[in-house]
C-alpha positions as CSV (number, residue, x, y, z in Angstrom):
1,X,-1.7,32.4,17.1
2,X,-4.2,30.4,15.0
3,X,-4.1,26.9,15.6
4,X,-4.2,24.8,12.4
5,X,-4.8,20.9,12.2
6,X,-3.9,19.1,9.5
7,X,-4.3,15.8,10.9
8,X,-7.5,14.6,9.8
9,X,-10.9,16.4,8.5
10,X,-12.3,15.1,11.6
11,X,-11.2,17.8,13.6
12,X,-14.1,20.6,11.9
13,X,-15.7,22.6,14.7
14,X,-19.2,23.8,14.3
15,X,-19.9,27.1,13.3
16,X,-22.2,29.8,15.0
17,X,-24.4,29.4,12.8
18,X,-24.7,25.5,12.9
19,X,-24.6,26.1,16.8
20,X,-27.6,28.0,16.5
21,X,-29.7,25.7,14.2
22,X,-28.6,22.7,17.2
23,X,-30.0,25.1,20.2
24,X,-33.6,25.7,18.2
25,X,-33.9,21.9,16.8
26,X,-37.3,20.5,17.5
27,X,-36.3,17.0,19.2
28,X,-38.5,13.8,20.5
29,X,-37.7,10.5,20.6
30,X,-35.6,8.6,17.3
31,X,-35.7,5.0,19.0
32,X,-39.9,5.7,18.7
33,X,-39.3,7.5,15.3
34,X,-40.7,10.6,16.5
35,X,-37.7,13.2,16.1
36,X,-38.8,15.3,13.8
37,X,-35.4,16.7,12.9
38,X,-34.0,13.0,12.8
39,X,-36.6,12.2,10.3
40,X,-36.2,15.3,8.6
41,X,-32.3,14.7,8.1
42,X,-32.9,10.8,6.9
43,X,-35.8,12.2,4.3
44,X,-33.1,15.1,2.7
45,X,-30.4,12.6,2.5
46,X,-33.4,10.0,0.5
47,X,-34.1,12.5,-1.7
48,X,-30.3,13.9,-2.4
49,X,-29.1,10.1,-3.3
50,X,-32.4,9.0,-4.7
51,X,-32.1,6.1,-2.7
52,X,-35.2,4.2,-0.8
53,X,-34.7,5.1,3.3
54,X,-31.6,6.2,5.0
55,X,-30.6,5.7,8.8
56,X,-29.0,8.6,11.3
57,X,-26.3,6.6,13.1
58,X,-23.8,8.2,15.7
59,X,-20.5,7.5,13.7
60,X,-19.0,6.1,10.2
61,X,-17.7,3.1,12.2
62,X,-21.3,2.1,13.2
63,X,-22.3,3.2,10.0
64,X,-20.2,0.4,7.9
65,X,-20.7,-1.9,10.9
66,X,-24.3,-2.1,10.8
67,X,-24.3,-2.1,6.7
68,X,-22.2,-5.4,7.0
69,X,-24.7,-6.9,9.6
70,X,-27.5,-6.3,7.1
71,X,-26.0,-7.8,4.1
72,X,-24.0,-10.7,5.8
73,X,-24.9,-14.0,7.9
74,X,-22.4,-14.8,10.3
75,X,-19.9,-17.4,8.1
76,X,-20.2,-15.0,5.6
77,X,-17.5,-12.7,4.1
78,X,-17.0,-9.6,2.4
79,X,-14.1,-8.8,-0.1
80,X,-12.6,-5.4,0.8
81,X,-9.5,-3.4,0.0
82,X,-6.3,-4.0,2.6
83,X,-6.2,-0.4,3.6
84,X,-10.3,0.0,3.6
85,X,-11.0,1.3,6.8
86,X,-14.3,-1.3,7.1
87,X,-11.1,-3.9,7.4
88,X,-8.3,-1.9,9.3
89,X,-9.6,0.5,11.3
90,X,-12.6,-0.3,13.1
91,X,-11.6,-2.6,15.7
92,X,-13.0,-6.0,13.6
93,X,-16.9,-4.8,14.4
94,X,-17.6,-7.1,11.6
95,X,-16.2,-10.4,12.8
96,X,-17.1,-9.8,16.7
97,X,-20.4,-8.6,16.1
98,X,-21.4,-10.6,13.1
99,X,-19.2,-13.8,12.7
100,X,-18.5,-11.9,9.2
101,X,-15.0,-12.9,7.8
102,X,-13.0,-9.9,5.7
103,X,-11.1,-10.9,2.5
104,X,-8.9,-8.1,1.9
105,X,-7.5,-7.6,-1.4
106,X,-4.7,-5.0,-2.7
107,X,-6.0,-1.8,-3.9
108,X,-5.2,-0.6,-7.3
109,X,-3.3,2.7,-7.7
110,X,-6.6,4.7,-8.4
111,X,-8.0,3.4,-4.8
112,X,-10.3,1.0,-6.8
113,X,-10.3,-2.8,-6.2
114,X,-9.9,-4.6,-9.5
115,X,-12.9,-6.6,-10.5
116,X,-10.9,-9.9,-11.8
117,X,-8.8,-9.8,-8.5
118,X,-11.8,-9.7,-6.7
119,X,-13.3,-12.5,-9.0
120,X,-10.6,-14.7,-8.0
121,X,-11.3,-14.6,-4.4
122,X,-14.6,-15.3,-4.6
123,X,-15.4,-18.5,-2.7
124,X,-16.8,-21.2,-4.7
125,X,-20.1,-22.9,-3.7
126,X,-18.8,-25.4,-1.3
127,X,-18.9,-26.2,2.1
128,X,-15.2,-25.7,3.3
129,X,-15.2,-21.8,2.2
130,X,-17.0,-18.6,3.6
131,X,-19.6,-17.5,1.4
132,X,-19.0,-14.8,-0.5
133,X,-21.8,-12.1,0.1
134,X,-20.3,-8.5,-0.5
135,X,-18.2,-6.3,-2.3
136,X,-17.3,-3.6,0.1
137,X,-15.7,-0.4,-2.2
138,X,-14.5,2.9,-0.6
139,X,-14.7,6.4,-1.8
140,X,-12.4,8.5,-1.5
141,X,-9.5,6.1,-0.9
142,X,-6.6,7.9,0.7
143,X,-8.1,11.0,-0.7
144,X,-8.5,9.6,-4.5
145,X,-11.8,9.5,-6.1
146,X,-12.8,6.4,-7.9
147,X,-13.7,6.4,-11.6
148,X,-17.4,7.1,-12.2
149,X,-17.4,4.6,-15.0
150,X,-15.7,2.4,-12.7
151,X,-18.4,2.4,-9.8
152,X,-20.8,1.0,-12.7
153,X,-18.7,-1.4,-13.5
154,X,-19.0,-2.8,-10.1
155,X,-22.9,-2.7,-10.1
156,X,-22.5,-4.8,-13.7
157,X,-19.7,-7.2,-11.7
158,X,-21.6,-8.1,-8.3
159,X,-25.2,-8.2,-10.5
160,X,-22.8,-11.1,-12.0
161,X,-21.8,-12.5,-9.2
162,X,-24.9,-12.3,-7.0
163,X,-23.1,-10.0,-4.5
164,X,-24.1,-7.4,-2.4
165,X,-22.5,-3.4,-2.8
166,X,-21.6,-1.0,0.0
167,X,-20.0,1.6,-0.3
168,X,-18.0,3.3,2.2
169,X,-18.5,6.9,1.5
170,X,-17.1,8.9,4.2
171,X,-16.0,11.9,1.5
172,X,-18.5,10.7,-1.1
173,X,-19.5,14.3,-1.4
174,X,-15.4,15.2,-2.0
175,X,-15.6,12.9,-4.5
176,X,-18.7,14.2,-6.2
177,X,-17.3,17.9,-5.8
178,X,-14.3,16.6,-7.6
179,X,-16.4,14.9,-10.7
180,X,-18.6,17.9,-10.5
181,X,-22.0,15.4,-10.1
182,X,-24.8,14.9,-7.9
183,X,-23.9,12.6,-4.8
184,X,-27.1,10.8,-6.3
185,X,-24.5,10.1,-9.6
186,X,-22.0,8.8,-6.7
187,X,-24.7,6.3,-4.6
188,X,-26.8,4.8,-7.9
189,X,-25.0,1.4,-8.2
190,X,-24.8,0.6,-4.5
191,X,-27.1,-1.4,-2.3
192,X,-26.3,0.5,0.7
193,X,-24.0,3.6,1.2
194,X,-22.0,5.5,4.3
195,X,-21.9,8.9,4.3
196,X,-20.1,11.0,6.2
197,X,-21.4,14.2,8.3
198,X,-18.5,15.5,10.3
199,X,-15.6,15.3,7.9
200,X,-15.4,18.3,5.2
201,X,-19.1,18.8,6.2
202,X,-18.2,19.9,9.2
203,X,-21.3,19.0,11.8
204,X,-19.9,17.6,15.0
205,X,-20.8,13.9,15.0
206,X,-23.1,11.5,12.9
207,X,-23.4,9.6,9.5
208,X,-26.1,8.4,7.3
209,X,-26.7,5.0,5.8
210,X,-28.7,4.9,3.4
211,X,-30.3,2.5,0.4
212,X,-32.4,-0.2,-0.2
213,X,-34.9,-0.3,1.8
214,X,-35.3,-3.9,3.3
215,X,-31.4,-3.2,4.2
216,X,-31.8,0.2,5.7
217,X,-34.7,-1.9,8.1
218,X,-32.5,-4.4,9.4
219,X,-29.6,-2.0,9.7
220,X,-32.3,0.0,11.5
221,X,-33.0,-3.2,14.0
222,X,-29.0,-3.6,14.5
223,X,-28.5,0.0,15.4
224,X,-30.5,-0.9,18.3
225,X,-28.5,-4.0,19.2
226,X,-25.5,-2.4,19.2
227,X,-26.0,0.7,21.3
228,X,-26.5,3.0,18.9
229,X,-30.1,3.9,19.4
230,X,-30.4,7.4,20.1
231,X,-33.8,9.3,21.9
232,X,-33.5,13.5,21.2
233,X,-30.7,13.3,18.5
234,X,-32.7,16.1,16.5
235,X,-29.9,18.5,17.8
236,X,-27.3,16.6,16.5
237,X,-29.2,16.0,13.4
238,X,-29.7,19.7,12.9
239,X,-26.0,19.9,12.3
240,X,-26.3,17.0,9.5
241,X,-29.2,19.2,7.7
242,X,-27.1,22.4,8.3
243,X,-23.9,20.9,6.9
244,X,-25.8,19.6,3.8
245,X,-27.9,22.7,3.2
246,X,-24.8,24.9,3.1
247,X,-21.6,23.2,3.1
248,X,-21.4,20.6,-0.5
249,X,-20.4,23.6,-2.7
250,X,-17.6,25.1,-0.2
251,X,-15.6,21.4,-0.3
252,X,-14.0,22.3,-4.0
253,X,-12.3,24.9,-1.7
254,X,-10.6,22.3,0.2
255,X,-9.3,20.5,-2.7
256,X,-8.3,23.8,-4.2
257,X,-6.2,24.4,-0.8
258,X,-4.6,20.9,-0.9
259,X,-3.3,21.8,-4.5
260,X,-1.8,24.5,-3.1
261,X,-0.4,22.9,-0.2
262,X,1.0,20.4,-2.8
263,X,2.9,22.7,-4.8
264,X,4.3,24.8,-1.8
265,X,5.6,21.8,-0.2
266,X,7.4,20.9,-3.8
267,X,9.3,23.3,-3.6
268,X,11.2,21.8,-0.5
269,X,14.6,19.8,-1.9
270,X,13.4,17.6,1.8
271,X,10.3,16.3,0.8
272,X,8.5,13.6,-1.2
273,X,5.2,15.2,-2.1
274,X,3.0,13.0,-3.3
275,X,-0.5,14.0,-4.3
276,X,-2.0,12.5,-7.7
277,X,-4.5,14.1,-10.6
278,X,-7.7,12.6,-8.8
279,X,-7.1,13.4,-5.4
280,X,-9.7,15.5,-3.2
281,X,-8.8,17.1,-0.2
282,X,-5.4,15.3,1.1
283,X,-1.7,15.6,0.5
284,X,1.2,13.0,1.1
285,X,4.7,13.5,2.3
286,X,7.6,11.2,2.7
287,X,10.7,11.8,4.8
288,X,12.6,9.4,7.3
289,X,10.6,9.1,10.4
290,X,13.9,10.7,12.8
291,X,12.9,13.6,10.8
292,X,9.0,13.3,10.4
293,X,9.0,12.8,14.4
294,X,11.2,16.5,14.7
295,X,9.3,18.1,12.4
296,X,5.7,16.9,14.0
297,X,7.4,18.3,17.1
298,X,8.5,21.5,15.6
299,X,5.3,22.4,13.6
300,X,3.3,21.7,17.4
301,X,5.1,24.5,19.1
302,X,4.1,26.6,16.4
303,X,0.2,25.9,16.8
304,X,0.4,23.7,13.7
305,X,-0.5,19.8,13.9
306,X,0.4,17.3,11.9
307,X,0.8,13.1,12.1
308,X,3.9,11.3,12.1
309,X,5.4,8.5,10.6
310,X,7.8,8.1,7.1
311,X,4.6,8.8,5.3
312,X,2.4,11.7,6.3
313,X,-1.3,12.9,5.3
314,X,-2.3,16.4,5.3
315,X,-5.9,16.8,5.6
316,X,-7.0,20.1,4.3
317,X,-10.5,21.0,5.5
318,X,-13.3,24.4,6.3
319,X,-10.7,25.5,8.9
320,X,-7.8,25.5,6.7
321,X,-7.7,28.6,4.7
322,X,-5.0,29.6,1.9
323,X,-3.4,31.6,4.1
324,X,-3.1,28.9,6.8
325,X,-1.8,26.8,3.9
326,X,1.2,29.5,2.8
327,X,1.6,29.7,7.1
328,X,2.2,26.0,6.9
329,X,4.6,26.1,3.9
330,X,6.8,28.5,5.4
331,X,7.5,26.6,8.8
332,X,8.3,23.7,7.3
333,X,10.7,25.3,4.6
334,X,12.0,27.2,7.7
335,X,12.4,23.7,9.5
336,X,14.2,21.8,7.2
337,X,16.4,24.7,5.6
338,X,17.7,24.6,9.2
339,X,18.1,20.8,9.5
C-alpha cells in the first residue's frame, strides 16, 4: 500500500531523474566559490527573480536567519506576523545570534500584515526603544497568497518609513503559480527574499536568498559564521537547478489536488473544512482533538499521515496524486461514519 503524507510539503522525495542529475554534478569547493554547480544554481535563481546576487544556504531556517543578520544590528528589531515562521518556529535564531528583537503583530485574514498596524509599532527615534529596521512579510501564509497589489504597497510603506523588506518565501513559487506570474512579479519590491527548494519543488534540501547585492554579501559572510558554509554542495545544488528547470509549472497541480481534497472532505457532516479562495496547496480541518488524535491514529495504520491537534493542515504536494486524494477521502468518511 502506497504510503501518503499529508503532513507537510517537506516530505517530497527526489525523483530518478533528479537523482541522476545529483550523481553527474560537477562539484568543487562553494566556501572558495569554485562549485560550479553552486554558482550555476545562484546565477538561474538571479536571472529568474531579476534580483542582484543570490546565496545557496542549506535550509529556509538559515535562509531567514542570515537575511535578519544582514539587515539588522543587534538592538535592532523587525516587525513580523505572530504566526510568521521567522518568529515562531525557528528556535529565536534572530535574537541569539543577532541581539535582533521580534515585534510580532496579528496577521490579517488574507495572511498579509496591515500596513497602519505595522505603523503603529514602529519605534519612535528615541533611546528607550529598539530601532525599527525591518518589515519581515511571508508568502504563502498558512497556504494563502498575498495580494500582488499588496506586496507593492509594502515597497511604497517601508520606502516611507526607511525600513528594510524580506520576504519569507518558502512557496513563493505556489504563490506565483496561483497569480499566474513570474516569481520575478513576486520578489520586485523586496530587498532580500527566501526561497524555498525542497517544498513543492521537491529537491531534497536547500534554499536561496537572494537580492540586493551589498545584503546578499554580508548574508554571504554570516553563512560562514554560523555553520552553514558548505565545500562540494554542487550535488545538492543540482537538485535546486533540476527542481526549477522542471518542476514551477507542475505546482498548479497541487493546488488543483487540495481543491479537491477540500470538497471531498465537505462532504463529511464531522468536519470543519476550511480552505479559502486564495489558498495554494493546503487544506484545514477542525474537529475536537479526542477525535483528531483517533483519527491521526486511524489514517497511520492505513499508510496515510496526517498531524494532530483541533486544527489540522493537509499539505498536498508532487507525491499526492488525485487518486491518493479520493484514497484519503474515503478513510476518513469510513472513520467517522463509524465514530
Amino acid at each position: 500500500m502506497k504510503r501518503i503524507d499529508l503532513r507537510s510539503d517537506t516530505v517530497t522525495l527526489p525523483s530518478a531523474a533528479m537523482r541522476r542529475v545529483m550523481a553527474a554534478a560537477e562539484v568543487g569547493d562553494d566556501v572558495y566559490g569554485e562549485d560550479p554547480t553552486v554558482n550555476r544554481l545562484e546565477a538561474l535563481v538571479v536571472e529568474m527573480t531579476a534580483t542582484d546576487a543570490a546565496l545557496f544556504v542549506p535550509s529556509g531556517t538559515q535562509s531567514n536567519l542570515l537575511a535578519l543578520l544582514a539587515h539588522c544590528q543587534r538592538g535592532d528589531e523587525y516587525i513580523t506576523g505572530q504566526q510568521a515562521h521567522n518568529y515562531r518556529y525557528e528556535g529565536g535564531g534572530a535574537a541569539i545570534f543577532g541581539g535582533i528583537q521580534p515585534q510580532p503583530l496579528e496577521f490579517s485574514a488574507d495572511g498579509s500584515l496591515d500596513l497602519q498596524l505595522v505603523k503603529s509599532y514602529i519605534k519612535p527615534d528615541d533611546s528607550h526603544y529598539a530601532r525599527t529596521a525591518l518589515l519581515s512579510l511571508e508568502n504563502t501564509q498558512a497556504g494563502k497568497a498575498l495580494p500582488l497589489e499588496y506586496l507593492s504597497a509594502a515597497r511604497v510603506f517601508v520606502d516611507q518609513h526607511r525600513l528594510g523588506l524580506h520576504l519569507d518565501g518558502a512557496r513563493a513559487f505556489n504563490a506565483a503559480a496561483y497569480h499566474q506570474c513570474s516569481i520575478a512579479e513576486i520578489s520586485r519590491p523586496f530587498d532580500t527574499v527566501s526561497l524555498c527548494l525542497s517544498k513543492g519543488l521537491g529537491a531534497p534540501v536547500g534554499s536561496v536568498l537572494c537580492g540586493r547585492r551589498e545584503l546578499i554579501q554580508a548574508a554571504r559572510r554570516w553563512r560562514k559564521v554560523v555553520g552553514g558554509g558548505m565545500r562540494q554542495a554542487g550535488i545538492m545544488a543540482a537538485a535546486g537547478i533540476y527542481a526549477l528547470e522542471n518542476n514551477i509549472e507542475r505546482l498548479k497541480e497541487d493546488h488543483q489536488n487540495a481543491e479537491l481534497l477540500a470538497a471531498g472532505l465537505r462532504g463529511i457532516d464531522a468536519l470543519d473544512v476550511q480552505r479559502e479562495e486564495h489558498q495554494t496547496n493546503m487544506v484545514f480541518i477542525q474537529l475536537p482533538a479526542e477525535r483528531s488524535e483517533a483519527l491521526q491514529a486511524y489514517l497511520s495504520t492505513q499508510q496515510i499521515l496526517i498531524g494532530a491537534g483541533e486544527r489540522v493542515r493537509l499539505v498536498t504536494h508532487l507525491d499526492v496524486t488525485a487518486d491518493d486524494v479520493e484514497r484519503v477521502v474515503g478513510e476518513v468518511k469510513s472513520f467517522l461514519q463509524r465514530r
